[in-house]
N, C-alpha and C positions, 0 to 999 in steps of 0.2 A: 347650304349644300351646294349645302348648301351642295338634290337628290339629285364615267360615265363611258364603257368604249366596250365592246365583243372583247374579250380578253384579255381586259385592263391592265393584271399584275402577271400576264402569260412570263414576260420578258424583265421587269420590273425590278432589276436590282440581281443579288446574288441569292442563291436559295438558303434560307436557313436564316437562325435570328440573330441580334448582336447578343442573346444571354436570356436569361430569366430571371430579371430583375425581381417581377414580383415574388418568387420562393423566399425570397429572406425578410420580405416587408413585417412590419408591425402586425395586419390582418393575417401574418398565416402563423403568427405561434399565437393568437391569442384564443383560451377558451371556446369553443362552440358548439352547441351539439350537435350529432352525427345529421347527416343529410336526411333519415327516416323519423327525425322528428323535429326538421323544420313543419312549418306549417305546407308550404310546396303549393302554395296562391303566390305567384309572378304577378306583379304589374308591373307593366313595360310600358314606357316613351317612346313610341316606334312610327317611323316614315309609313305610312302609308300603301300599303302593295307589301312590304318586309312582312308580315305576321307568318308565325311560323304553320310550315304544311301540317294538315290534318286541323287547324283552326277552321272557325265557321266563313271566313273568307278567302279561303286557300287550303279548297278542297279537290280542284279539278287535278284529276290527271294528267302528270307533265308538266304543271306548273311549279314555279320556285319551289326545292328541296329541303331548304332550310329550316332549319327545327324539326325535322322527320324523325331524328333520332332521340331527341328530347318528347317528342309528342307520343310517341312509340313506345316509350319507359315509363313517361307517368302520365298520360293523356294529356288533353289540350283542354280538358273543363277547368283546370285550375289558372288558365293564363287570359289574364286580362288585357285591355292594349290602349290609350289615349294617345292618339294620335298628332304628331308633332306637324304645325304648319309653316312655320320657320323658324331657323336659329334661335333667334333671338327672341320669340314667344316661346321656344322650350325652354330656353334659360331660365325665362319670366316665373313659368310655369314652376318650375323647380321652386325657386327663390321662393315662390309664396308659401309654400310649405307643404306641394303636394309631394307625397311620398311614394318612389318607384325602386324596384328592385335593382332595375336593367334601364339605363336611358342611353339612347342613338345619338347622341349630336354628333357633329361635326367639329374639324380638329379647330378651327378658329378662336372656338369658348373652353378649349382644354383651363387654360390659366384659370379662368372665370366661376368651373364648377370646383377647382380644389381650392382654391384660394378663398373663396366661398362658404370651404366647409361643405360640399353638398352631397360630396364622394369621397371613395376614399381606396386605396389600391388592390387588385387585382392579384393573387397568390395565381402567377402563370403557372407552378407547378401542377396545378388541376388542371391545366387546358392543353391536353395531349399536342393538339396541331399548332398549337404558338411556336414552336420551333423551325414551323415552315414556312411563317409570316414574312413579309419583304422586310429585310430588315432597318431601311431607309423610314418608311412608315412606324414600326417598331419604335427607332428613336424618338419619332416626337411624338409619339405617346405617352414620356416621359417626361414627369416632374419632380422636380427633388432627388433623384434616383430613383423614382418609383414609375411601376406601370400602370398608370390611371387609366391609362382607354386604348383598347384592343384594335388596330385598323381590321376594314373587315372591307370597304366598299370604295372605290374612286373614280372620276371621271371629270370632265370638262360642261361648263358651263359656257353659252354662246347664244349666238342669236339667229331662232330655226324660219325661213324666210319660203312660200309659196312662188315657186321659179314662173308657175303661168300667171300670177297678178302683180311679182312685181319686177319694174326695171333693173336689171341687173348692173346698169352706171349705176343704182342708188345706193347697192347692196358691197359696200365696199368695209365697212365698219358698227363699231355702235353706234351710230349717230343714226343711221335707219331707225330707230328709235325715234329723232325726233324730226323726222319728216313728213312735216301736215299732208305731202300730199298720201298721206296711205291711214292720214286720222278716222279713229273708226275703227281701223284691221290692225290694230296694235295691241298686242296684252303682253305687258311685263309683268314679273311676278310679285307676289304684296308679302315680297323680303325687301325689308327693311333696309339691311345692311350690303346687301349683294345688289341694291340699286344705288346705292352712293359706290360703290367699286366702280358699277358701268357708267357712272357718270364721272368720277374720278378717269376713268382710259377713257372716255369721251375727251374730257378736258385738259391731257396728256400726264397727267398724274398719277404713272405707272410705278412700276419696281414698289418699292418700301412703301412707298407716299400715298401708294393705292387705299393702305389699313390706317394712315397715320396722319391724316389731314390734317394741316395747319389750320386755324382758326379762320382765317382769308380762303382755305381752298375748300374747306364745309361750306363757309356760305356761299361760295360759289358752286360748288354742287347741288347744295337744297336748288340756287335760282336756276342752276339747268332742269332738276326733277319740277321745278314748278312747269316750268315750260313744259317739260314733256307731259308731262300728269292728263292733260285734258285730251291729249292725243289716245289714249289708250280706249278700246271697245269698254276694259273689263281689268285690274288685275289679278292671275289666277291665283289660287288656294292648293285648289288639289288639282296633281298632275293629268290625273285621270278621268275625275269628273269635268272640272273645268276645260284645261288646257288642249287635251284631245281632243275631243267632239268637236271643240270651233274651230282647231287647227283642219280637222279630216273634209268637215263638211262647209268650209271657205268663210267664215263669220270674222276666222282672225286669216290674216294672210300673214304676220310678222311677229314673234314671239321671242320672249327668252326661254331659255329648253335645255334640259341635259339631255345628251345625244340617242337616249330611245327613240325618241319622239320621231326621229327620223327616220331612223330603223325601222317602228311601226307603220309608218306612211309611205315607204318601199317597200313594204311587204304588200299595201293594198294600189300599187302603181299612182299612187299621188305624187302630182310634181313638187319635190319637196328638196331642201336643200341647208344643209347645217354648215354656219356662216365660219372661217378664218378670219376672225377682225383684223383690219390693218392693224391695229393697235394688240392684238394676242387675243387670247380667249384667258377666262376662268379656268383655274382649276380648283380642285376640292379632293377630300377624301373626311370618309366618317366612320366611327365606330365605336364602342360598347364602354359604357361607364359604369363602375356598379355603386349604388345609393350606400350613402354613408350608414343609412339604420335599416339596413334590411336584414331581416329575419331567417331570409332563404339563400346565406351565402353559398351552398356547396350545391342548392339548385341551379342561383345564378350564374355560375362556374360551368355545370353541365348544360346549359342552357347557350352560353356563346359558344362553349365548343361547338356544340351541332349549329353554330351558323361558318363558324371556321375552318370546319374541317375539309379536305378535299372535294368531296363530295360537294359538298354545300356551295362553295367558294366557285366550282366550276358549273352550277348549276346558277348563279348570280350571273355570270360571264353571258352564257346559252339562251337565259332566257328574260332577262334584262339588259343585257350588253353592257352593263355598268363593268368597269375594269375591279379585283377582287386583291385583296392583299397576300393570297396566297401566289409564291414564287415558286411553286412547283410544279402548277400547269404546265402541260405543255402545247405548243402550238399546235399537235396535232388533236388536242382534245376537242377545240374550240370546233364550233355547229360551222360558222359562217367565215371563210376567211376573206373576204371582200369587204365585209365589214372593217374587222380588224385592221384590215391594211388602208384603207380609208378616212379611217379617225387615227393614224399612224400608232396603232397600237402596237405593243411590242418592243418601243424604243425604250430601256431602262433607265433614258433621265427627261422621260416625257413630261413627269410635274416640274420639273426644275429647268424646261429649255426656256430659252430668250422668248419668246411665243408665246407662252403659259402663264399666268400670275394666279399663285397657289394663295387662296384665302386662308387669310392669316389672323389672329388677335390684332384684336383693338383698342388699344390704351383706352381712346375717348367715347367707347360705347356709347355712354348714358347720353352723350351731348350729339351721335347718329341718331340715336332713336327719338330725342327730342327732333331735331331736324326734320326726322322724318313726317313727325307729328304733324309739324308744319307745314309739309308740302301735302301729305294728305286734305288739312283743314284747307288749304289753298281752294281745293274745287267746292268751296263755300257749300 
């Protein structure tokens, strides 16, 4: 998420979608029975904080709106949730053979879950608000002419850095990362693949080369993560339990962070500050796959719409600040507009400027994650 801006997809391209590809797929003339007798038990692959409102952890008032309209129609005892801790452990996850109706990843493993067999397309004609989706995101949700995965969520990944502990000559790039003197108040995140990216722009192997490592520039990446590896307090897990707490109450002073993190630490006047690498930031965007053998397609269906739809999409924006793939917001809907204008939101070729390196597929997966293996085993 590889799990980011106040009104992400406000500006985001042109309104409206390039089509409906999924209305003509294989999944919408085949056999099924009606919606009232699926079974209507969801299990979802979901981020963390996403569970839909009226679920037993996203009950308060005012918080994320999402699945309010689905929770409202057939209650929330039927949806279950395992929670996804990186890319590349939901992939895992999948591949072993656990079976979900609705999985969240991220566009990087698009190739990975159809090519796989692990999904299979999306009949957009049941999702009313897909017509309003950006339709830049739209396209590369697309495989083979079909519409595998729904954009729903985007933002920028970077490095969120404590202005009163640390030197601001040091805070010029990711290489803050590996500067002993702040060993201890470092926590990178324990993704796998999004640590060989920032070591990859650490070691100027940006553009294409970022996802596509030569055999020479992997192992030169592991040998930078070995180095950095012993610098870190902790790598986080979850955004919220981990990452927060040490970030608010000074444990980590240096972190990698999608741009909430900031957001929440200006709302409690922490001197806090979300990094421009000389070298660009991360980008991402993620959204909704539906499982190859699932039982509850025309729930699954009414299920991402109520994360899609207006409502929902500008309720992501408000109170996530994550940027949303609906192009029909408008900027005056948005809560904060200092936010917005601060992480340049609004700009409609924001994932794709010079500055941004949008995470992408990885031919050599299996040979990152081995890598990785390796610099983890490194702190013996």
């Amino acid at each position: 998420m590889g799990a980011a801006g106040l009104g992400g997809a406000v500006l985001l391209g042109a309104c409206g979608s390039s089509g409906s590809s999924g209305g003509n797929s294989p999944s919408s003339t085949t056999k099924r029975p009606p919606i009232g007798k699926e079974p209507g038990n969801l299990s979802i692959l979901e981020w963390d904080g996403y569970q839909a409102f009226g679920t037993p952890t996203n009950k308060k008032p005012g918080a994320l709106s999402a699945g309010e309209e689905y929770t409202k129609k057939y209650g929330a005892d039927g949806i279950t949730y395992s929670l996804i801790v990186n890319d590349s452990e939901a992939l895992n996850k999948v591949r072993s053979g656990q079976q979900f109706d609705v999985i969240h990843p991220c566009i990087e493993n698009l190739q990975d879950y159809v090519h796989d067999g692990l999904v299979q397309p999306w009949n957009t004609d049941l999702i009313p608000s897909f017509k309003n989706l950006n339709p830049a995101l739209v396209k590369g949700g697309q495989l083979d002419g079909q519409q595998y995965f729904i954009p729903w969520d985007w933002g920028y990944g970077s490095v969120i850095y404590r202005t009163d502990k640390v030197d601001p000559a040091d805070a010029t790039g990711w290489e803050l990362f590996w500067n002993p003197k702040y060993k201890g108040r470092i926590s990178m995140w324990n993704g796998n693949t999004t640590n060989f990216e920032i070591a990859a722009l650490k070691l100027g192997y940006g553009g294409k080369a970022m996802d596509n490592l030569s055999d020479d520039q992997l192992s030169n990446a592991k040998n930078a993560l070995i180095e950095q590896y012993p610098l870190n307090k902790f790598l986080w897990s979850s955004e919220y339990s981990d990452l927060q707490p040490a970030l608010q109450n000074g444990d980590v002073w240096i972190a990698y962070s999608w741009q909430d993190q900031w957001v929440y630490a200006k709302e409690k006047n922490i001197p806090m500050t979300y990094m421009k690498p000389s070298q660009g930031r991360l980008g991402w965007y993620c959204g909704f796959m539906l499982g190859k053998d699932t039982k509850n397609y025309y729930h699954a269906h009414e299920y991402v719409e109520s994360y899609v739809n207006h409502k929902s999409c500008l309720s992501l924006t408000n109170y996530f600040y994550y940027g949303s793939a609906d192009a029909t917001i408008k900027p005056s809907e948005i809560a904060d507009k200092s936010v917005a204008k601060s992480l340049s939101i609004g700009d409609p070729n924001i994932l794709s400027s010079a500055d941004v390196h949008l995470q992408s597929w990885e031919p050599n997966e299996a040979a990152v994650q081995q890598a990785w293996e390796e610099v983890t085993a490194s702190a013996g």
